[in-house]
C-alpha positions as CSV (number, residue, x, y, z in Angstrom):
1,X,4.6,-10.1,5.4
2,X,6.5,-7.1,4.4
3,X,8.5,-9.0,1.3
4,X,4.7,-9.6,-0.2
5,X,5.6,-5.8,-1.2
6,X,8.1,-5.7,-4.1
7,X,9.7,-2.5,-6.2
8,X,10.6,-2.5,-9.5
9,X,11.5,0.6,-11.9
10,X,10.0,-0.7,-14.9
11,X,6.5,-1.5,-13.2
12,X,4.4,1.6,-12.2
13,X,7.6,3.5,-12.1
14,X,8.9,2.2,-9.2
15,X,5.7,2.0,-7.1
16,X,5.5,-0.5,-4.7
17,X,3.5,-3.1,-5.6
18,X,2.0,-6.3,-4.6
19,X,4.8,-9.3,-5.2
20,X,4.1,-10.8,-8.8
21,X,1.2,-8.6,-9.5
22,X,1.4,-5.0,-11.3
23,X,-1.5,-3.8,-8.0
24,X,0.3,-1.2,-6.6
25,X,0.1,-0.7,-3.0
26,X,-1.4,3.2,-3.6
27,X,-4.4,1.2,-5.4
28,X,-4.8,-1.0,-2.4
29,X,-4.9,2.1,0.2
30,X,-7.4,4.1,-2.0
31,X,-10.0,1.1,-2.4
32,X,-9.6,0.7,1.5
33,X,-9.6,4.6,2.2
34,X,-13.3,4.3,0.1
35,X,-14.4,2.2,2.7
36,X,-14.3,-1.2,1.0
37,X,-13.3,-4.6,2.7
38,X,-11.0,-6.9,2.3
39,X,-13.5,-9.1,0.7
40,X,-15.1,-6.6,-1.5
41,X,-11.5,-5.6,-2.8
42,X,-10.8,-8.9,-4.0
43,X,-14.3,-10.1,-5.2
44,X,-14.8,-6.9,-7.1
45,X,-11.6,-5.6,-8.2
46,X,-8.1,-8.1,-7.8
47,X,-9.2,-11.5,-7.0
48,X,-5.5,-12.6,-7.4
49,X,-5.3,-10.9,-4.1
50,X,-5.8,-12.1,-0.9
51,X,-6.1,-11.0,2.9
52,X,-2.4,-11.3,3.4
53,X,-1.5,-9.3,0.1
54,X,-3.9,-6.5,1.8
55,X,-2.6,-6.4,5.2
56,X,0.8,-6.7,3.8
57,X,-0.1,-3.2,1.7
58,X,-1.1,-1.7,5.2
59,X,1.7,-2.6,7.2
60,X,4.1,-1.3,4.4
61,X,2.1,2.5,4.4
62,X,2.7,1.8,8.2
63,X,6.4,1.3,7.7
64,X,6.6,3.9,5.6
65,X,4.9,6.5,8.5
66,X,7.4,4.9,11.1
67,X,10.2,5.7,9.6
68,X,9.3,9.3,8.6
69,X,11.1,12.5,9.6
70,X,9.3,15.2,10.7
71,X,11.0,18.6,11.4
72,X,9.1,20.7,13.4
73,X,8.9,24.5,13.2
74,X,8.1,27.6,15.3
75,X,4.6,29.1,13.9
76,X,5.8,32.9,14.1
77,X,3.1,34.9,15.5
């Protein structure tokens, strides 16, 4: 589902968008982050969307969080 997420420097900069759309996956996140559904985002703002474009844009933050480094410090005291 992953491959519905395509990036390409001259759209958005490089964002990562939704495959043949210029919807960038950040869009996607903040509509969900507002609390909106599936349904609502793509009734009310991208109905050339659908639920598999939406998960796709989840499981691609997701990817994005797995494969972070974090480098832990000492907090001094």
């Amino acid at each position: 589902m992953i491959d519905k997420i395509t990036v390409n420097p001259t759209i958005h900069f490089g964002k990562p968008c939704v495959a043949g759309t210029r919807i960038t996956v950040q869009n996607v996140l903040e509509l969900l982050n507002e609390g909106l559904s599936f349904e609502e985002i793509i009734r009310d703002y991208y109905p050339d969307l659908n639920v598999e474009d939406i998960r796709a844009c989840l499981q691609y933050a997701i990817a994005l969080v797995t494969a972070e480094e974090i480098h832990l410090t000492a907090a001094s005291a």
